[in-house]
Biopython code that builds the backbone (N, CA, C, O; Angstrom):
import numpy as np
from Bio.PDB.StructureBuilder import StructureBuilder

atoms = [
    (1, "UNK", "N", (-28.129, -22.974, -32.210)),
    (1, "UNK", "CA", (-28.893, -22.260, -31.222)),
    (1, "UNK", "C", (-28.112, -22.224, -29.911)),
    (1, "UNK", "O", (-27.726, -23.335, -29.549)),
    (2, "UNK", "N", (-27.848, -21.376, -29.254)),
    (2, "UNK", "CA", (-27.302, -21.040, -28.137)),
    (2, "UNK", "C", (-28.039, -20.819, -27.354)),
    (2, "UNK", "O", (-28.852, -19.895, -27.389)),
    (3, "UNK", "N", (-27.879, -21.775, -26.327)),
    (3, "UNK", "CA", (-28.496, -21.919, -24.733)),
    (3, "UNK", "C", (-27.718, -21.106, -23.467)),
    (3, "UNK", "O", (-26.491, -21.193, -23.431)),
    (4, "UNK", "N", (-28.386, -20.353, -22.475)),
    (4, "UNK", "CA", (-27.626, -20.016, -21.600)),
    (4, "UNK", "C", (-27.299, -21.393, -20.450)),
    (4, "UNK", "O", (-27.928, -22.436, -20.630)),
    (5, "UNK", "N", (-26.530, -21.321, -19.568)),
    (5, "UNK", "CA", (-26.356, -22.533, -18.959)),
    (5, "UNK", "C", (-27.480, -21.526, -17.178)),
    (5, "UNK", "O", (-28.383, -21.878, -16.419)),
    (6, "UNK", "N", (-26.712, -20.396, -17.344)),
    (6, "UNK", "CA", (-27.478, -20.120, -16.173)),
    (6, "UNK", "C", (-28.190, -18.991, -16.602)),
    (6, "UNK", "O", (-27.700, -18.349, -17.531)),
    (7, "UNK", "N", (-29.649, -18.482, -15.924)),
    (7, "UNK", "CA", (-30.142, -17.128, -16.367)),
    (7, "UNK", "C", (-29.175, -16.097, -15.924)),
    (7, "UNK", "O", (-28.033, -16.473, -15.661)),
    (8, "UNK", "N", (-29.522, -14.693, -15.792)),
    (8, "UNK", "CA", (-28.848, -13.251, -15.726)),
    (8, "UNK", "C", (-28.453, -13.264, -14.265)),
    (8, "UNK", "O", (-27.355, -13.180, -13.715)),
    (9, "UNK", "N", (-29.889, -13.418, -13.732)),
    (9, "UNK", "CA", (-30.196, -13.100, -12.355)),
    (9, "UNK", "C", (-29.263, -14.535, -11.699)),
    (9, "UNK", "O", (-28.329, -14.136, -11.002)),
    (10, "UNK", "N", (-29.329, -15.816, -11.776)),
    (10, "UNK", "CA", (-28.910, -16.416, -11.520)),
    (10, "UNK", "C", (-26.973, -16.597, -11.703)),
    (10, "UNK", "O", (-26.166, -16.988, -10.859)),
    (11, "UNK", "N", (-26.801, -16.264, -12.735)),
    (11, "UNK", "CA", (-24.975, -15.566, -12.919)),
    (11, "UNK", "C", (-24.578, -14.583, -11.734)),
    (11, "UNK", "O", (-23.654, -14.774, -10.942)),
    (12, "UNK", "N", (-25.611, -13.290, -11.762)),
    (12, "UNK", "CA", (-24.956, -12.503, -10.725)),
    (12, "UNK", "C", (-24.748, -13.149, -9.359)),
    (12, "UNK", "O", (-23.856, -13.055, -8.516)),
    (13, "UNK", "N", (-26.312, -14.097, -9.468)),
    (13, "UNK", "CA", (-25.891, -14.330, -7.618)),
    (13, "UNK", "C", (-24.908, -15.236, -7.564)),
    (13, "UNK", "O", (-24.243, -15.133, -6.533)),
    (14, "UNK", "N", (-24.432, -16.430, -8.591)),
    (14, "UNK", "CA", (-23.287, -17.277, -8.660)),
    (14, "UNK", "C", (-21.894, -16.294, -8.327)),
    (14, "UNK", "O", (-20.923, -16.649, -7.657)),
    (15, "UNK", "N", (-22.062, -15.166, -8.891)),
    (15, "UNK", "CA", (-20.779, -14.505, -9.108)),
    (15, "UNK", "C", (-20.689, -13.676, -7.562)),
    (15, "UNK", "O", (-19.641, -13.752, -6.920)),
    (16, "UNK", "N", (-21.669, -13.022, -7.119)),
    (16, "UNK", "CA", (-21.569, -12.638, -5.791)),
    (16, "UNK", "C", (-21.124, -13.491, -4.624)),
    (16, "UNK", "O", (-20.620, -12.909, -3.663)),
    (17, "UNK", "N", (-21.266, -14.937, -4.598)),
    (17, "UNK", "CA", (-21.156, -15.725, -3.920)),
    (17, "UNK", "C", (-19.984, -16.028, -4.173)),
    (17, "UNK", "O", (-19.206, -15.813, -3.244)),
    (18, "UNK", "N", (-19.360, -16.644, -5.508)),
    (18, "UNK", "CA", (-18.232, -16.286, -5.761)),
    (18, "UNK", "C", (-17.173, -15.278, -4.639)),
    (18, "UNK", "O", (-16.509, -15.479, -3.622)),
    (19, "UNK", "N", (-17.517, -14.067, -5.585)),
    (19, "UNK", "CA", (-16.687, -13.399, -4.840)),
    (19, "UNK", "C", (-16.487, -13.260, -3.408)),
    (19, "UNK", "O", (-15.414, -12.782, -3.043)),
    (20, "UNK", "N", (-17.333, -13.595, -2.554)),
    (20, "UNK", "CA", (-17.710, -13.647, -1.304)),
    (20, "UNK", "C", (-16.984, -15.103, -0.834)),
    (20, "UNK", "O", (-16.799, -15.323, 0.363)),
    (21, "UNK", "N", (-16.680, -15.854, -1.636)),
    (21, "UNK", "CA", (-16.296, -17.223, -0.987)),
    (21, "UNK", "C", (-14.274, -16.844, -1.092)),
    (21, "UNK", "O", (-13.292, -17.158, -0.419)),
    (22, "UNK", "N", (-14.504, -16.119, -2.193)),
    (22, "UNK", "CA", (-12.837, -16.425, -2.840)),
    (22, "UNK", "C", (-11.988, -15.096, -1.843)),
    (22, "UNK", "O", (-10.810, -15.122, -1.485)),
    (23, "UNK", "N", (-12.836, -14.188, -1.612)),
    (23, "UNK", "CA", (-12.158, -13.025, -0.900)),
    (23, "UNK", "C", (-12.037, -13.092, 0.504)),
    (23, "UNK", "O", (-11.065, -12.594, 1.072)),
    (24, "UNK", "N", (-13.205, -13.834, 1.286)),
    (24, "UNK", "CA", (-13.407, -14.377, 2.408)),
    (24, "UNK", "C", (-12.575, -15.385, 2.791)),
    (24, "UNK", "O", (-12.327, -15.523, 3.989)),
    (25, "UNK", "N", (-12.001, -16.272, 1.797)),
    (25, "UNK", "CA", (-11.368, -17.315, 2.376)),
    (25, "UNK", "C", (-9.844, -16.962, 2.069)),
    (25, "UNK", "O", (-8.949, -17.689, 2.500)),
    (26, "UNK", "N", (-9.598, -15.913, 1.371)),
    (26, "UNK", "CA", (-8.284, -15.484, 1.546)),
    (26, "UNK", "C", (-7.487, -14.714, 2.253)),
    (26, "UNK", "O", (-6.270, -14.698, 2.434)),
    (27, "UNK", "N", (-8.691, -13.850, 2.756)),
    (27, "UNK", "CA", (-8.639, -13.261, 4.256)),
    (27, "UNK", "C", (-8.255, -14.080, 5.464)),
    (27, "UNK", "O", (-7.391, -13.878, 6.317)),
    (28, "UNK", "N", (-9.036, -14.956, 5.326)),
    (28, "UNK", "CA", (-9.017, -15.229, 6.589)),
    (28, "UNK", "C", (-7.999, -16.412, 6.985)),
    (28, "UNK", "O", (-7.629, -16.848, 8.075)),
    (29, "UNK", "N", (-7.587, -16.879, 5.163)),
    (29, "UNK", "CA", (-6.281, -18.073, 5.893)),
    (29, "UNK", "C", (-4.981, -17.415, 5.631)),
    (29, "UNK", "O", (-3.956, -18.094, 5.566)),
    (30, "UNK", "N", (-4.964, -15.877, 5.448)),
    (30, "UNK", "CA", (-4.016, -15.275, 5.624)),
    (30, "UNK", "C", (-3.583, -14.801, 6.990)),
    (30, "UNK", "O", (-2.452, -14.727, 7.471)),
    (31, "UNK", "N", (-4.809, -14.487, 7.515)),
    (31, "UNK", "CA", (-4.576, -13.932, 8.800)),
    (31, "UNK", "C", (-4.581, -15.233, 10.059)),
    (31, "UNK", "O", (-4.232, -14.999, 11.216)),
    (32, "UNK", "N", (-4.932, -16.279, 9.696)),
    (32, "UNK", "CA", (-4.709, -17.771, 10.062)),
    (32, "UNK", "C", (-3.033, -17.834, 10.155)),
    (32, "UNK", "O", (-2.301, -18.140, 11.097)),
    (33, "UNK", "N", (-2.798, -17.506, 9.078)),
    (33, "UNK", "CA", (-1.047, -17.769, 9.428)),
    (33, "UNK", "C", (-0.028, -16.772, 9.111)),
    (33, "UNK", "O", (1.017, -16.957, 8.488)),
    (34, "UNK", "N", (-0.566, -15.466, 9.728)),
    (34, "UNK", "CA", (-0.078, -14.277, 10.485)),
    (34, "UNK", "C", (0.112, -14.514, 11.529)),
    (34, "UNK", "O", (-0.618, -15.101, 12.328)),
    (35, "UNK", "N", (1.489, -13.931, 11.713)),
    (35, "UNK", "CA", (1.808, -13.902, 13.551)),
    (35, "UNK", "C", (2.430, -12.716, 13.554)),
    (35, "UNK", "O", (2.902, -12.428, 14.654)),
    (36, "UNK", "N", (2.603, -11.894, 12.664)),
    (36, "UNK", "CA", (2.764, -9.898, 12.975)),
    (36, "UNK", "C", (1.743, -9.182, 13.198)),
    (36, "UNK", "O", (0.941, -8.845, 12.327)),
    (37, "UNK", "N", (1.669, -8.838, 14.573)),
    (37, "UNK", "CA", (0.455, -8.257, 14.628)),
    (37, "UNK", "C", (0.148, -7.000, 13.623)),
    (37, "UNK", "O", (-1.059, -6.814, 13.469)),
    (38, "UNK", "N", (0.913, -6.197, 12.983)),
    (38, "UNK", "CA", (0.835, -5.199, 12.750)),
    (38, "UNK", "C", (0.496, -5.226, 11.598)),
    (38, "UNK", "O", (-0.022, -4.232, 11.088)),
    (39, "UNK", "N", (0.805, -6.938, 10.557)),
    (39, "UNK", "CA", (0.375, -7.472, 9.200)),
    (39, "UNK", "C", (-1.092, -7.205, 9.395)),
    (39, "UNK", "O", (-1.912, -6.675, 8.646)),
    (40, "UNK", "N", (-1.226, -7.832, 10.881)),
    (40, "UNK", "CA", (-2.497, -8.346, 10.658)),
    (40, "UNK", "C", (-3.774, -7.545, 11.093)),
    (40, "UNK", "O", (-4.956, -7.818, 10.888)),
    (41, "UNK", "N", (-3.196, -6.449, 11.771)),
    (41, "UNK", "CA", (-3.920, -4.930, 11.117)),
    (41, "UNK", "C", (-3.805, -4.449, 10.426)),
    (41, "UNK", "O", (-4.159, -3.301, 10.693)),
    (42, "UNK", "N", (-3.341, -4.568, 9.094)),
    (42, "UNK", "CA", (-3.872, -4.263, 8.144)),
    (42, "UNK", "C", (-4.798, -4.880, 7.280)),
    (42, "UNK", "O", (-5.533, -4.378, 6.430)),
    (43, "UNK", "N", (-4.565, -6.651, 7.816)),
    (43, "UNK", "CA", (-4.730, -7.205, 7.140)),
    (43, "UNK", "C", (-6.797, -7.209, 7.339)),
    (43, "UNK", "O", (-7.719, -7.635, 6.643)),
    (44, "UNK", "N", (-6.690, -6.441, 8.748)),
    (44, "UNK", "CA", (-8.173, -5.921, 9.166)),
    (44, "UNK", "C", (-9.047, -4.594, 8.443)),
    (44, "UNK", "O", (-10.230, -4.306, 8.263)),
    (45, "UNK", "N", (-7.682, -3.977, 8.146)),
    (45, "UNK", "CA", (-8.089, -2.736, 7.173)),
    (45, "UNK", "C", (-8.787, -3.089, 6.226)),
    (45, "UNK", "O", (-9.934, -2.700, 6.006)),
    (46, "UNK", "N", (-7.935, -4.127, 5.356)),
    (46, "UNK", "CA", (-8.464, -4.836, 3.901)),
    (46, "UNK", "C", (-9.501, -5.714, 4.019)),
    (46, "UNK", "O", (-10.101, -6.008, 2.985)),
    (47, "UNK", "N", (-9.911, -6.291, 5.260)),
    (47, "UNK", "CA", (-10.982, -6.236, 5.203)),
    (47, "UNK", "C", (-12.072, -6.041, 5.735)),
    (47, "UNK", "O", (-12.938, -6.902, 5.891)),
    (48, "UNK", "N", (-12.155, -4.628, 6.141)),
    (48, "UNK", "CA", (-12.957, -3.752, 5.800)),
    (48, "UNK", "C", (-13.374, -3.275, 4.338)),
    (48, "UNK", "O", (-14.443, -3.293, 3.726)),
    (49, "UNK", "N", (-12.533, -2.992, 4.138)),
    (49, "UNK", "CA", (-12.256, -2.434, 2.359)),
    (49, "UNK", "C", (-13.605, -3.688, 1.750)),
    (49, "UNK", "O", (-14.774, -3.393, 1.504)),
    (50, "UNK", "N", (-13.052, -4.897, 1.649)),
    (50, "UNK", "CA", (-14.102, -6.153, 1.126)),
    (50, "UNK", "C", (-15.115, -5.916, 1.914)),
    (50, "UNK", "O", (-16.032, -5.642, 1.140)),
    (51, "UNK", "N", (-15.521, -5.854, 3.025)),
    (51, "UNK", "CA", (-16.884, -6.031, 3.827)),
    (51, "UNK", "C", (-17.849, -4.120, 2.470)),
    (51, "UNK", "O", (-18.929, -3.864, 1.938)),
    (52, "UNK", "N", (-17.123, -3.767, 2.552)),
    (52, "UNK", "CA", (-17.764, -2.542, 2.106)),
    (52, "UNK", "C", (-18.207, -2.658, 0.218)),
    (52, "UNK", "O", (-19.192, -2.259, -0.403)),
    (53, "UNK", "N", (-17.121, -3.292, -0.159)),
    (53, "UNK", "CA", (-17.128, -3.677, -1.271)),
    (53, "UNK", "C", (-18.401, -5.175, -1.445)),
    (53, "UNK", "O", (-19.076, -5.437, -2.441)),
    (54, "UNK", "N", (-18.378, -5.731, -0.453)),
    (54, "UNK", "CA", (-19.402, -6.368, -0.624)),
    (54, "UNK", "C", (-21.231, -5.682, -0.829)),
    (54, "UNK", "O", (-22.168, -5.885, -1.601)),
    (55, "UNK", "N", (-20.953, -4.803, 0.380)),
    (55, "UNK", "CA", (-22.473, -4.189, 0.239)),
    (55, "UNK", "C", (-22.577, -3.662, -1.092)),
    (55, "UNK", "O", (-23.470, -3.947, -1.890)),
    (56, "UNK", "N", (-21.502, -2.784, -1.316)),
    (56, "UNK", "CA", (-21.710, -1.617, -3.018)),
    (56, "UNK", "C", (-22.286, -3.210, -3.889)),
    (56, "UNK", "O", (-23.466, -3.185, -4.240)),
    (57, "UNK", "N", (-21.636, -4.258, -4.146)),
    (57, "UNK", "CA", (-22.027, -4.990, -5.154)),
    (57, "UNK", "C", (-23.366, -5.498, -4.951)),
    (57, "UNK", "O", (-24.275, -5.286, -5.753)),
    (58, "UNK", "N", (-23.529, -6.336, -3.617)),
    (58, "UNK", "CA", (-24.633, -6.461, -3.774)),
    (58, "UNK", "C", (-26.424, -5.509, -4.209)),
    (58, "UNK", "O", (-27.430, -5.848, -4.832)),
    (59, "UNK", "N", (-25.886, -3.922, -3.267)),
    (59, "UNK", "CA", (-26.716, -3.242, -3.847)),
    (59, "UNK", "C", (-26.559, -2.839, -5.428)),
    (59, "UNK", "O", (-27.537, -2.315, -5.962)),
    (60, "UNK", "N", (-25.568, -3.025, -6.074)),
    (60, "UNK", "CA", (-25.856, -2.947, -7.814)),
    (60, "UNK", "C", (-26.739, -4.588, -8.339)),
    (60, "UNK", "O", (-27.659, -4.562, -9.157)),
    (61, "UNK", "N", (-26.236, -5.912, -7.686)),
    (61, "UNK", "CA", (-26.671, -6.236, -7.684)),
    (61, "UNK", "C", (-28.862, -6.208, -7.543)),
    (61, "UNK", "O", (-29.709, -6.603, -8.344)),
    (62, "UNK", "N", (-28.954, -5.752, -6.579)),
    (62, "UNK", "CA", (-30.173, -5.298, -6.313)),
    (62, "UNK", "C", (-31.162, -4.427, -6.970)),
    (62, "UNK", "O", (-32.373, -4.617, -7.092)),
    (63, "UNK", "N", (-30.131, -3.018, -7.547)),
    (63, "UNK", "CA", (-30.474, -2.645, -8.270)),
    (63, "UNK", "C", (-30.907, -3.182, -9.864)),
    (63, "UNK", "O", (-31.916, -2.806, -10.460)),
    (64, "UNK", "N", (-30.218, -3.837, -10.219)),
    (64, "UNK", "CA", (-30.761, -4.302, -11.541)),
    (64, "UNK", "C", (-31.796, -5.083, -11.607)),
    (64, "UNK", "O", (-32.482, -5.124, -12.628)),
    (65, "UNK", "N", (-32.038, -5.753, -10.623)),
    (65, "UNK", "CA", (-33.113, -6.696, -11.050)),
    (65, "UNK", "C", (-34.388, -5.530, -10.248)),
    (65, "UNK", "O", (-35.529, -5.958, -10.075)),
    (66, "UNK", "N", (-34.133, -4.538, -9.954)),
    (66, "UNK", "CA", (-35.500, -3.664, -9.480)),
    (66, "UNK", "C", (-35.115, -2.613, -9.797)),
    (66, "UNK", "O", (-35.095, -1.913, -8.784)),
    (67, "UNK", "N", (-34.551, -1.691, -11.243)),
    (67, "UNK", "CA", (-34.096, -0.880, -11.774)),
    (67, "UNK", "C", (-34.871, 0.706, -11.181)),
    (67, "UNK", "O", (-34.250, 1.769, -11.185)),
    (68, "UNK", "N", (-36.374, 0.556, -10.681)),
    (68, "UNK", "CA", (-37.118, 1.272, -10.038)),
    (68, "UNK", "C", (-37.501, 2.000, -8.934)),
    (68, "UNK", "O", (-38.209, 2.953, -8.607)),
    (69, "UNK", "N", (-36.326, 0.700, -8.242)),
    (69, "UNK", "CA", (-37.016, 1.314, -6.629)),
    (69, "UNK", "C", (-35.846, 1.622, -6.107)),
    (69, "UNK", "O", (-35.781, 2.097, -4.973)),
]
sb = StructureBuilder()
sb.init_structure("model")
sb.init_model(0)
sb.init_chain("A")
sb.init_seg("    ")
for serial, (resi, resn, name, xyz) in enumerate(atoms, 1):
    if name == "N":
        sb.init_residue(resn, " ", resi, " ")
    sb.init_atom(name, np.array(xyz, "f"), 0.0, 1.0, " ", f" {name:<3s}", serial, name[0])
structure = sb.get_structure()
């Protein structure tokens, strides 16, 4: 018999957080030890790119567990 360890709903939000911890903290100890400024506008571009990519997931996120509204 196969047990899940976590429910559905509970995976996604592990995995959102996830991603939010692992993309966030690579951002930011990159640009921690940047000293080109010009790296490190881009390195503002990209994240933007993640800040945006965060909302899209979370609203799929959202969506599934309220497939309705």
């Amino acid at each position: 018999m196969k047990k899940n360890l976590f429910s559905k709903k509970s995976g996604r939000i592990l995995g959102l957080m996830a991603f939010i911890a692992t993309g966030g903290g690579l951002i930011v100890s990159t640009a921690i030890k940047e000293e080109n400024f010009y790296k490190t506008e881009i390195l503002v571009i990209f994240g933007c790119f993640f800040a945006v990519s965060l909302v899209d997931h979370y609203r799929k996120l959202l969506w599934c567990f309220n497939p309705g509204k």
